[in-house]
N, C-alpha and C positions, 0 to 999 in steps of 0.2 A: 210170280214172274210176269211172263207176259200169256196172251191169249193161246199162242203158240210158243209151247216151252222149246226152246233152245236144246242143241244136240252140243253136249260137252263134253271134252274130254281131256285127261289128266297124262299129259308121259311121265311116270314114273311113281315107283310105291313106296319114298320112302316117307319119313314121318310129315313133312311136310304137305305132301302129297295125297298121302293118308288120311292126314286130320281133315284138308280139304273136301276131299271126299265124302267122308264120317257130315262135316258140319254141313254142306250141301245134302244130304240126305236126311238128316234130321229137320230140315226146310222142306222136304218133300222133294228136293228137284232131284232128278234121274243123271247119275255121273258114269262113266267109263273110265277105268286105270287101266293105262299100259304101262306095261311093265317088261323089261329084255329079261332076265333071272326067269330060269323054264319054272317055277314053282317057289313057294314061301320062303323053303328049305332050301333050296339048291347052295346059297353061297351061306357059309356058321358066319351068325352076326357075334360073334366074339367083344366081350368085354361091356363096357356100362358107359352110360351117357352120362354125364350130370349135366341139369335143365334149371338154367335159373327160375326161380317161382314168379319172379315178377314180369318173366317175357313171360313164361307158360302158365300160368294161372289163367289168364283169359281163352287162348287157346283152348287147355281142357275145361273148362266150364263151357266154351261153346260147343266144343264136343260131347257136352254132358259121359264129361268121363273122368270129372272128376276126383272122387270116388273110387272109383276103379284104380286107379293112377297109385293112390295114395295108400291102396292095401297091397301093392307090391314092390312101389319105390319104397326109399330108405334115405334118411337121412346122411347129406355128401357130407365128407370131413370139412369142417368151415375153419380149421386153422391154416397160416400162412406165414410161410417164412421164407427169408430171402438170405443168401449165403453167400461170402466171397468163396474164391478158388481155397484158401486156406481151413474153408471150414469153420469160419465164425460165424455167430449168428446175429446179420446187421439188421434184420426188424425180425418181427414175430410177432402175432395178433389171432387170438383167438375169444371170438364174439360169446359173453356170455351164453347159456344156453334157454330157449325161451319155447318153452312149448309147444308144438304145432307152429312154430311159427319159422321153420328153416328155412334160409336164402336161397338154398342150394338141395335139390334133391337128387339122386341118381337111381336109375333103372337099369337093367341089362339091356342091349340093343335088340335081341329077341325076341324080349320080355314086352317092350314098348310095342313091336311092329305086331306081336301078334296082337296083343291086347287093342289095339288098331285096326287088324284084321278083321280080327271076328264081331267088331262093332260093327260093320257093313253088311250090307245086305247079301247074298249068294251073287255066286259070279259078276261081282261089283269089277275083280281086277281081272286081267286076260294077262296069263303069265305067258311067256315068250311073246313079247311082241316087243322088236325094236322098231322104232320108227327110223324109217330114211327118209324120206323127204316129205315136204308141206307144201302143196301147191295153192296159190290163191285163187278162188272162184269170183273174187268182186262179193261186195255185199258181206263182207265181213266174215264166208264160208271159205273153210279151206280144206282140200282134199290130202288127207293122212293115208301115205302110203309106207307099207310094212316093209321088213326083209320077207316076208313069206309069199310077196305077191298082192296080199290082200289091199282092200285101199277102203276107206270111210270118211264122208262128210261130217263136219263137225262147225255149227254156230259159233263155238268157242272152244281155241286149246291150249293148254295151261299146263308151262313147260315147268317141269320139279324135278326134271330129272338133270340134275347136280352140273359136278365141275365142266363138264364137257356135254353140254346141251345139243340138242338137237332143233329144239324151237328158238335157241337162243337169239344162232346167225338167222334169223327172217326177223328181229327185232332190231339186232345189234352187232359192228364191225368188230367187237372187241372180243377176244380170245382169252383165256387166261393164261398169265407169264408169270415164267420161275422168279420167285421173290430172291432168289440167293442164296436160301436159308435151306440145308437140310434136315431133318430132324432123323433119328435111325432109332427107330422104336426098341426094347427089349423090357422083359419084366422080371418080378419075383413072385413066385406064388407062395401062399400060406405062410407070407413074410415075418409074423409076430413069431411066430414059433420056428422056422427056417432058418430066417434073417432075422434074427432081432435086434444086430446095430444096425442094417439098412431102416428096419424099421423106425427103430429110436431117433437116426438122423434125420429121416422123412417127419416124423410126427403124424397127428390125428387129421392132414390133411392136405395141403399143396406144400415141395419146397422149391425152390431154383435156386441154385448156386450159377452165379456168371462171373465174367471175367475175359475182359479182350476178345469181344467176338466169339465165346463160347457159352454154353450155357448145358446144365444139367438140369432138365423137368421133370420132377417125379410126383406121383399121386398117388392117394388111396382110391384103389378101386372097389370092384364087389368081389366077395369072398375072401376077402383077406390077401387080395393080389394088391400089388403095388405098380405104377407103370412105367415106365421108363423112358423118356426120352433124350438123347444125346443131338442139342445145337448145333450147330457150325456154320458159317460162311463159306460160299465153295462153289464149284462146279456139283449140278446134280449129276455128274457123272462121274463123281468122286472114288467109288470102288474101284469102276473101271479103268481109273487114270492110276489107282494104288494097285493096280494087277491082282486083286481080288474078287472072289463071286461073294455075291448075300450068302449065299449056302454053306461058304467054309466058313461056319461058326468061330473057329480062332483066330483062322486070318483078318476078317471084320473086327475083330476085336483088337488083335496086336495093332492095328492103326488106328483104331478108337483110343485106345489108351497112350498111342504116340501125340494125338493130334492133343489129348488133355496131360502130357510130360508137365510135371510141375506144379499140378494140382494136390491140395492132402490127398493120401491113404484112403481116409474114409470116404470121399467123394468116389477114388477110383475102385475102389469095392464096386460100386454101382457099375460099372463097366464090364468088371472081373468075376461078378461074383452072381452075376443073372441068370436066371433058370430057362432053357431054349437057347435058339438063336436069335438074330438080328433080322429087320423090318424096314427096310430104306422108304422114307417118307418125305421125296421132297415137298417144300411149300409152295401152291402156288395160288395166285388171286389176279381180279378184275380191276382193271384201271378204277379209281378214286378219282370221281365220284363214277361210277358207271350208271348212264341213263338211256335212256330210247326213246323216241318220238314215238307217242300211242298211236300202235296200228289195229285197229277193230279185227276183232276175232284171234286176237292172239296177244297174252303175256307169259311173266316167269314168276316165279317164288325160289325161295331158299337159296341153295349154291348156284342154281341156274342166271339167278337174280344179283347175285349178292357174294359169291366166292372171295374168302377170305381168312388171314391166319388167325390161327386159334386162339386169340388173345385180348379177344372184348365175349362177346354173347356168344355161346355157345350155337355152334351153325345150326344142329338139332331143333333147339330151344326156338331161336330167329324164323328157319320154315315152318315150324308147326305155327305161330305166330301169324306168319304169313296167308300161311293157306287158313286159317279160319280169320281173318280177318277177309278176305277176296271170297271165301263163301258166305260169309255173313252178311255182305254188300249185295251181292249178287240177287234175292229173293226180295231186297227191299226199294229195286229201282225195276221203274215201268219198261226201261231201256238196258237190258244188259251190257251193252259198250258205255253208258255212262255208271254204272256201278264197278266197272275194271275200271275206267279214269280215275274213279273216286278211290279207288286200291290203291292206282300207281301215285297217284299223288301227296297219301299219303307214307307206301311205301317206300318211294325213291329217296325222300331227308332221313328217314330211320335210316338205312342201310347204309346210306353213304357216313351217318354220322356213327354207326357201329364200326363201319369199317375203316375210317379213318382211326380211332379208339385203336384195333387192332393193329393197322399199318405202326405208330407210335410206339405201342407193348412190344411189337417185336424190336425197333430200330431199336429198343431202349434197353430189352433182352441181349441184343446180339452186337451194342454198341462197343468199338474200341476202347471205351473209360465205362463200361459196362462194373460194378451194378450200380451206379452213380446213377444213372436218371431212372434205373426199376426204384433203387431207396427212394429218390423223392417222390415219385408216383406215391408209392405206397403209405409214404409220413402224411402224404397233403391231401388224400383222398376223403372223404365222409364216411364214417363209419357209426 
């Protein structure tokens, strides 16, 4: 680095954040995570990520965790299919199978942060620490003050902590806004044997069925869970305007399956016939393109950077990306504010060009003549 190593610090532990961390320490340079979550454990990271190979391969090999990665991931289901409201099936593609050579991996969320965790050094994360505010010192130092009172200087602070940042507003006016779109999560567990026509309709991997602004997304998870997601166009304040709470499991449902009247049987199973209750999720994202004028001593990575709907690069996949790409810059410039330049530069065309990719998959998911433009995505794309 330089003669005088730099005091850095990270808000937030998740994989982005982490990996950051991990590939800055494997350079030698000394990092600090804050983290708001009082411990590892405090909130169950429930369910499984799937991480495309080709954003995270770099990633973990800078993290030299390669390895690691690959004896507890599992290959994601790499088939795809796309379904009208009636239950036909207008594409379907499932890529030979090749080796060691999957597109698509998936971990448990747990699974990932610990195996992250314990890559670092002891008390590398400081759990319970929210940041409130970043005051500027000039010189590219800015003073990080806690909820608990405490406060600490830092050369460099490198915002990863997600949709609702905290370093974000000292970079950027923009906030993130409801896309329109709700999704209202629900699952099946040990589907194959439980559910075995949910199963059989879902297949060995992703399906959607759309239709006029609706859409059913469902997936293979880990364990033989399947996940659920119910589309819509709407107010995210959609329960409350249907005179229901998330908590009355049937009442959520009697208008989940009002609002899909007309759909096949076999789609509305997936509504009627899920294990648990329901998960309201609305969507929301970062104006396209979202940029910042570089200010010394201070960027973002992952959702902080880049918040957007689920429908190009996995957000996961993209911050872990991130952050070992802004660690791995870091140790090879004499100047640490021209090695974050060299991040943001070329940071900021990846993300807007992922997230544009996404803005698209959804309008085309959730379009009025919907699955007309998801079919021609999917016939025209490289395979």
């Amino acid at each position: 680095m330089t003669p005088t190593t730099p005091r850095i610090a990270i808000i937030g532990a998740g994989p982005g954040g982490l990996t950051c961390a991990r590939v800055l320490q494997r350079n030698d340079v000394p990092v600090t995570v804050f983290e708001h979550d009082a411990s590892a454990d405090a909130r169950p990271q429930r369910g499984a990520l799937e991480l495309h190979m080709t954003t995270c391969q770099a990633a973990l090999r800078a993290a030299g965790l390669h390895e690691e990665f690959a004896a507890v991931a599992r290959p994601a289901g790499q088939e795809t299919r796309l379904l009208d409201h009636t239950a036909t099936v207008l594409f379907q593609y499932a890529p030979a199978p090749a080796p060691g050579a999957a597109d698509r991996s998936e971990i448990d969320r747990g699974e990932l942060r610990r195996l992250l965790l314990d890559s670092l050094t002891p008390e590398t994360v400081r759990w319970g620490s929210y940041l409130r505010t970043l005051h500027p010192l000039g010189d590219g130092r800015h003073r990080a003050e806690f909820d608990d009172g405490h406060t600490e200087t830092f050369d460099l602070v490198i915002g990863a902590d997600g949709s609702w940042s905290r370093v974000r507003p000292m970079l950027s006016d923009a906030t993130p806004h409801y896309t329109g779109v709700t999704f209202v999560e629900s699952g099946f567990e040990d589907a194959d044997t439980r559910h075995p026509e949910v199963a059989r309709l879902v297949g060995a991997g992703r399906m959607r069925a759309e239709s006029a602004g609706r859409a059913l997304i469902a997936r293979r998870d880990s364990r033989g869970r399947i996940r659920l997601y119910a589309a819509f166009r709407g107010s995210q304040d959609w329960a409350l305007e249907a005179g229901v709470r998330m908590t009355d499991t049937e009442a959520v449902r009697a208008v989940l399956l009002d609002r899909f009247a007309g759909w096949d049987e076999r789609l509305l199973a997936l509504l009627r016939d899920n294990d648990g209750g329901f998960a309201h999720r609305p969507l929301f994202a970062l104006p396209v393109p979202h940029t910042w004028t570089h200010t010394p001593g201070l960027t973002l990575l992952g959702d902080a950077a880049h918040l957007m709907p689920p429908f190009a690069v996995p957000g996961a996949g993209l911050a872990m990306l991130d952050g070992a790409e802004l660690a791995r810059a870091l140790p090879g410039h004499r100047d640490p504010d021209e090695a974050v330049r060299a991040y943001e530069a070329a940071l900021l065309p990846r993300a807007t060009e992922a997230a544009e990719r996404a803005a698209r998959g959804l309008a085309q998911a959730l379009a009025s003549d919907a699955p007309r433009g998801s079919l021609r995505h999917l016939r025209d794309r490289p395979r």
